[in-house]
C-alpha positions in Angstrom: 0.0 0.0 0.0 1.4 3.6 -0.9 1.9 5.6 1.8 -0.7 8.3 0.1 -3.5 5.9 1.0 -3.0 6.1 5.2 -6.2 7.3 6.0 -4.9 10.7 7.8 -7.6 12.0 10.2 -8.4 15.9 9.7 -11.9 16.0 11.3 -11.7 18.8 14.3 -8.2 19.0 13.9 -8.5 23.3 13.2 -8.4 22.1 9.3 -9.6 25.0 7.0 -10.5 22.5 4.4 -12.3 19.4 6.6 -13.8 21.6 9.9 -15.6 23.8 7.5 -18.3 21.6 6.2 -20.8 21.8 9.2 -21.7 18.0 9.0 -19.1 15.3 9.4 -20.1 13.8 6.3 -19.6 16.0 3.8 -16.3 14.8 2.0 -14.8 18.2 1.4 -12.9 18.5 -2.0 -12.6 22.1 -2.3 -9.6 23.8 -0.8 -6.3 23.5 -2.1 -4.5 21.5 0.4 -3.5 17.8 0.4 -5.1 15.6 2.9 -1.5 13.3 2.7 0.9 13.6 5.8 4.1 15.5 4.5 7.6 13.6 3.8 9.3 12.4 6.7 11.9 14.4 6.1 10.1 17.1 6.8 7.7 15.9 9.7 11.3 15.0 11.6 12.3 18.4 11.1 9.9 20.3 12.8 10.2 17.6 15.4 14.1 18.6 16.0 12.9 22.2 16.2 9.7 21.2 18.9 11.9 20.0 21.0 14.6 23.0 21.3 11.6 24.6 22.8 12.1 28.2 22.5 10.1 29.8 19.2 11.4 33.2 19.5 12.4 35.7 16.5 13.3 33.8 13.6 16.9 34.7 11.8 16.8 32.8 7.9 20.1 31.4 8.1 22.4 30.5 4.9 20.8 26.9 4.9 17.8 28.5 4.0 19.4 29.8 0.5 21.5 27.0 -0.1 18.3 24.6 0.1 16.3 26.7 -2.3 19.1 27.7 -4.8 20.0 23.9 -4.8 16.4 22.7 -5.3 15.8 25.0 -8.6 19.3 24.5 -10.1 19.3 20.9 -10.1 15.7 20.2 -10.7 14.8 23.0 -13.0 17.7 24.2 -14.2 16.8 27.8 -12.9 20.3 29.6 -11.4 18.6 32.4 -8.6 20.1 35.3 -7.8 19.7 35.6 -3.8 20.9 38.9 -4.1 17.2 39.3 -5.6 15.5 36.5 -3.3 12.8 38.2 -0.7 11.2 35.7 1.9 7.7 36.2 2.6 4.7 34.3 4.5 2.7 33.3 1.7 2.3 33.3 -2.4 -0.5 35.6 -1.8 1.1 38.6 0.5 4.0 38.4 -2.5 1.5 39.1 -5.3 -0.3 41.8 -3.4 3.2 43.4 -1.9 4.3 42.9 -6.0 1.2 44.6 -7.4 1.8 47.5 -5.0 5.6 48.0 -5.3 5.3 48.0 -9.6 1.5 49.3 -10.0 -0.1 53.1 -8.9 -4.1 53.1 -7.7 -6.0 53.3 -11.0 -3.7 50.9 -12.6 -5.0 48.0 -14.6 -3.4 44.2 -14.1 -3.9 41.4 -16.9 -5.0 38.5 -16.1 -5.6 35.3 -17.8 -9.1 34.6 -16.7 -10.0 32.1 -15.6 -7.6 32.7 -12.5 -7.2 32.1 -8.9 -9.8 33.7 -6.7 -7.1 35.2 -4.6 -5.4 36.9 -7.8 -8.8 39.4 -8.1 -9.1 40.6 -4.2 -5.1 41.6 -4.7 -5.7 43.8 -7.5 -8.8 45.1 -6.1 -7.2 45.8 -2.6 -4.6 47.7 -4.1 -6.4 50.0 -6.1 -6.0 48.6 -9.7 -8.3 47.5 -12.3 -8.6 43.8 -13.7 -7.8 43.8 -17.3 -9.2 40.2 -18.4 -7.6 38.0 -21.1 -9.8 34.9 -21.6 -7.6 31.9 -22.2 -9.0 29.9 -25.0 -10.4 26.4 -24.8 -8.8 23.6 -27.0 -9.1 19.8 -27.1 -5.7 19.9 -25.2 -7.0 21.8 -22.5 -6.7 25.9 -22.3 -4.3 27.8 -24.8 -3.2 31.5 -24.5 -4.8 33.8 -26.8 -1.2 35.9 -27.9 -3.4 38.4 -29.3 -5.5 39.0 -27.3 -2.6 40.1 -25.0 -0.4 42.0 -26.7 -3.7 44.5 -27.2 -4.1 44.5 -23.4 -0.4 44.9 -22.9 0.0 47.5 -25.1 -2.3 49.8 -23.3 0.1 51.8 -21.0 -2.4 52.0 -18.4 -2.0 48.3 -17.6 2.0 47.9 -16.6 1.1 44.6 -14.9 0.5 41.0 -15.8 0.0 38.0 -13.7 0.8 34.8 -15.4 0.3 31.5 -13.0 2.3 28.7 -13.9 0.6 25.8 -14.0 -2.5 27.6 -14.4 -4.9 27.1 -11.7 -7.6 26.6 -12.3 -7.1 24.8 -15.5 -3.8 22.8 -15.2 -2.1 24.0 -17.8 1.9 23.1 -17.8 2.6 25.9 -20.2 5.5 25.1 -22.5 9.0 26.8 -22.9 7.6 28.4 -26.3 4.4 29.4 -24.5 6.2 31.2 -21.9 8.6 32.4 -24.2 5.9 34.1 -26.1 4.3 35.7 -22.8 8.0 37.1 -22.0 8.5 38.7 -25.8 5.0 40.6 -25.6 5.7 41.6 -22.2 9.0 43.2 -23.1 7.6 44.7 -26.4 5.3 47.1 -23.7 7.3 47.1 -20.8 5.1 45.6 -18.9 6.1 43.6 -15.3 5.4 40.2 -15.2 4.1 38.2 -11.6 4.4 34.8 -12.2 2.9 32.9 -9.8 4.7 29.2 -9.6 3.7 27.6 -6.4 2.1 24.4 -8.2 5.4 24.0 -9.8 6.3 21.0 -8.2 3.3 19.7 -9.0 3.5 18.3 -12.6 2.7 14.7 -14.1 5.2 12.2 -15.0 6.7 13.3 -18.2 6.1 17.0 -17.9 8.2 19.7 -16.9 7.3 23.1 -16.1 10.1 25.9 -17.4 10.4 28.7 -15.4 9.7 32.2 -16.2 12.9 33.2 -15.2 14.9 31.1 -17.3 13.2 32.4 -21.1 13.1 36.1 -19.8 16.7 36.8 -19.8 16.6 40.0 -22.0 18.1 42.8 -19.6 14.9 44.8 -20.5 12.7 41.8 -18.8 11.1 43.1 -15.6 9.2 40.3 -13.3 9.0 39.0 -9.8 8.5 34.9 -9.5 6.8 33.6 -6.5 7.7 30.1 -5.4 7.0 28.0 -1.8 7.2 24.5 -1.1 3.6 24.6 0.2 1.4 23.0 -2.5 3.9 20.0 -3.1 4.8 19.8 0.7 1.4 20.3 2.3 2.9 22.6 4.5 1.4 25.7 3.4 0.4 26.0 7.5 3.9 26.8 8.0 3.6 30.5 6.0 7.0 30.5 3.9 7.4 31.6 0.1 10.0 33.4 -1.5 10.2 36.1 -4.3 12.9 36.1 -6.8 13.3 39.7 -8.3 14.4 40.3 -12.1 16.7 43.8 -11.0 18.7 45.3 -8.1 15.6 48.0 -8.8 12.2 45.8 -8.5 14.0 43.8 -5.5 14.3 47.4 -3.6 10.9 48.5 -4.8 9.3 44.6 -3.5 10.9 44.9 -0.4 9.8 48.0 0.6 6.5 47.1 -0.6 6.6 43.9 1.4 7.3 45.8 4.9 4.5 48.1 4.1 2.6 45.1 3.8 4.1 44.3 7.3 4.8 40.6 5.5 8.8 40.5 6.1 8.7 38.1 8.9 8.4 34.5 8.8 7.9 31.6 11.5 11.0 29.4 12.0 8.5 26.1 11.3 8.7 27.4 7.4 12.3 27.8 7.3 12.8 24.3 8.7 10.3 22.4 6.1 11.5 24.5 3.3 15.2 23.3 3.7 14.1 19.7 4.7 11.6 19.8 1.7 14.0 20.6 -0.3 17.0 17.4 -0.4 16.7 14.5 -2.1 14.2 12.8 0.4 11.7 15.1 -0.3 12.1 15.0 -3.8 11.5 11.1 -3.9 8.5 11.6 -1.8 7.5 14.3 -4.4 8.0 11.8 -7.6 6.1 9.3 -5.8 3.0 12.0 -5.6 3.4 12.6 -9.0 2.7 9.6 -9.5 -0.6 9.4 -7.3 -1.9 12.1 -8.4 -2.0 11.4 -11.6 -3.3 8.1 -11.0 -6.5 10.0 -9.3 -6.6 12.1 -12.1 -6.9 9.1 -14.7 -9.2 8.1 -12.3 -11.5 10.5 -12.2 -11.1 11.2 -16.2 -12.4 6.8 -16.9 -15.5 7.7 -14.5 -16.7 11.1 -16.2 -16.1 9.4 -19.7 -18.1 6.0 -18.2 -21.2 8.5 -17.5 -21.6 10.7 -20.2 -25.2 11.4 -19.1 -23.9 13.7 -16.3 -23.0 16.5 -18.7 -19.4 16.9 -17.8 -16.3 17.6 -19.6 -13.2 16.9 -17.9 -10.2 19.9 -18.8 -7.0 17.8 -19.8 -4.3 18.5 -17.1 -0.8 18.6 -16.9 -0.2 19.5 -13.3 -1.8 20.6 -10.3 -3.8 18.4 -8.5 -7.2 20.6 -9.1 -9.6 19.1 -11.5 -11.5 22.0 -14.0 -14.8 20.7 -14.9 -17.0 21.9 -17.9 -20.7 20.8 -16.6 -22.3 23.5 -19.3 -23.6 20.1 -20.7 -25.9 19.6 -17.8 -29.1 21.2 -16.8 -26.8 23.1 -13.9 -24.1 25.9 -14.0 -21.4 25.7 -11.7 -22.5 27.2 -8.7 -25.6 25.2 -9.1 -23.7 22.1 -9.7 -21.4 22.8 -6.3 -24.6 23.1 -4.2 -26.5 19.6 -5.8 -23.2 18.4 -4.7 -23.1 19.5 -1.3 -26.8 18.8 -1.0 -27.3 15.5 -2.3 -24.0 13.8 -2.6 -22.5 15.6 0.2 -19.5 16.5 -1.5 -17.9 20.0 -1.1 -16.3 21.6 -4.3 -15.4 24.8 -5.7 -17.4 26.8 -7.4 -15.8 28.0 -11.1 -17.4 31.5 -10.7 -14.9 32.1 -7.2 -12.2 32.2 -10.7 -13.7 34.4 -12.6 -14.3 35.3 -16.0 -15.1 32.2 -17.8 -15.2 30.1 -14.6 -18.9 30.6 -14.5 -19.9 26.5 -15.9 -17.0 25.2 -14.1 -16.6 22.8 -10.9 -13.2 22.3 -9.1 -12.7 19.1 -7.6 -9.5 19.0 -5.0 -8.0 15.3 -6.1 -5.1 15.3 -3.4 -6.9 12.6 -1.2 -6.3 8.7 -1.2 -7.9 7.1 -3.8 -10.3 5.2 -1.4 -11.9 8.9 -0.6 -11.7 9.7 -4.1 -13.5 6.4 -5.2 -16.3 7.3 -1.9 -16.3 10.5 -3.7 -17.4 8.9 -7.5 -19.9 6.6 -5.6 -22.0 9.2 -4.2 -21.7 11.7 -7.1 -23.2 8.5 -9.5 -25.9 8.2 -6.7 -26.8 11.1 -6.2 -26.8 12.5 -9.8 -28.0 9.6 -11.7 -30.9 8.4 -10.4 
């Protein structure tokens, strides 16, 4: 038996994701987090710091640097420049500390829609205006429509872009040329460029995600990537990500931006799972998620092909472990979808209009569970929607 199908108990354990539902038998597939213990490695960690007792101010020491630099040369080929590296709590306190250091009140931010939830409250709460670019649907899952953004780019009023990469919702892996492409239009208009990397880790066997970093090497490239070992770990309780800076000038302007934010300190829990994360016990545990993720994916894609009279369409995926469902086929839209779910096969999912534009005949369905919760999961929705 893999270690990913220990049944883990969450219930009334202070878990965002499993002491929400109000009734302890809703199986709750929404949030992304993983209901899998983290790697050993990590677990024994935070053990060795428990038991030093004290939890006072936390100093990031050069083990902290080494880890991370290691990690992304070796596995991705990316060389970082910890001259330009910024440590933060979270992915989401970066983008929003980003989007104030490189944007004024007024400004407008592209986004490929449909995006993260979280990506539209930043750009709100700082004052700027979402410029939507609607990702195109193909039989390979969503594309980039390259035209479509180089007319919002080259509107001077939008100096901003946030790319996510893999795309969540959709699970696009996007491909070197892809992001190659993204980087050229972006220079053209000198716009800045967020890209938002924390499923990174998170792609299935055979596909490799290429940094934005490593194709926008053009000295007139401005971005900020955001990266934390909290989606592949499961340790995004432990408030840790980094921010890697393209110039001495947007690492200045970020950091101030980030103590404005009052974001600059982290807990020494993070700084201990990022560096045991990141060695090559974590990364076997990682390949061997891979591996079981995918396998719920496939999953998942036999049982929605198996019951065509539900009305779904299954988005092909490359990575993430957050399935995009088209159920526009059905008599339901997404948000009424979510709540047959959570009413009648007492399943709690995401609804696709929390991402936006486009997102509106969508589902998300969180797959990072053992396959015996996933396969509880597929009962019920058959029950409950097929009768």
């Amino acid at each position: 038996m893999s270690s990913f199908d220990e049944a883990v108990v969450r219930r009334n354990t202070g878990s965002y994701k499993w002491d929400t539902p109000a009734a302890d038998d809703v199986i709750p597939m929404w949030v992304a987090d993983m209901d899998f213990r983290a790697p050993d490695c990590v677990v024994d960690a935070l053990r060795r710091r428990v038991d030093h007792g004290v939890f006072g101010y936390t100093k990031v020491r050069p083990e902290f640097y080494s880890a991370l630099t290691g990690w992304f040369s070796s596995r991705h080929g990316w060389e970082i420049n910890t001259d330009r590296l910024i440590y933060t709590s979270g992915v989401v306190p970066a983008v929003s500390a980003i989007i104030k250091a490189v944007t004024r009140p007024g400004d407008g931010v592209a986004l490929l829609t449909p995006a993260y939830n979280c990506f539209y409250s930043s750009i709100r709460n700082n004052g700027c205006m979402l410029r939507s670019v609607p990702l195109l649907m193909t039989a390979a899952g969503y594309a980039i429509d390259f035209d479509a953004l180089e007319a919002t780019l080259s509107d001077r009023r939008t100096p901003l872009l946030i790319f996510c990469n893999p795309q969540n919702p959709g699970g696009r892996v996007w491909t070197p040329d892809e992001t190659r492409r993204v980087a050229e239009i972006a220079r053209r208009h000198s716009t800045f460029v967020i890209s938002d990397e924390i499923h990174c880790e998170l792609t299935f066997p055979g596909v490799d995600y290429t940094p934005y970093a490593t194709v926008a090497t053009d000295g007139a490239d401005r971005w900020a990537v955001c990266v934390s070992p909290s989606k592949a770990f499961n340790t995004a309780g432990l408030q840790i990500a980094c921010i890697v800076a393209s110039d001495d000038d947007a690492a200045r302007r970020i950091d101030r931006a980030i103590n404005d934010n009052e974001v600059c300190d982290v807990n020494p829990f993070g700084v201990e799972g990022l560096i045991a994360a990141y060695t090559p016990a974590g990364a076997a545990w990682l390949d061997e998620l891979r591996v079981y993720l995918h396998g719920n994916f496939t999953r998942l894609a036999a049982f929605i092909d198996s019951h065509p009279a539900l009305g779904w369409k299954l988005t092909p995926m490359e990575g993430t472990y957050l399935a995009w469902i088209d159920v526009s086929a059905s008599d339901l839209d997404g948000d009424a979808t979510a709540r047959r779910l959570l009413e009648d096969a007492r399943i709690m999912v995401s609804e696709g209009s929390d991402y936006g534009p486009g997102g509106e005949n969508f589902i998300r369905i969180n797959l990072a569970c053992r396959r015996h919760t996933l396969d509880e999961a597929l009962n019920r929705i058959e029950s409950a929607l097929l009768k």
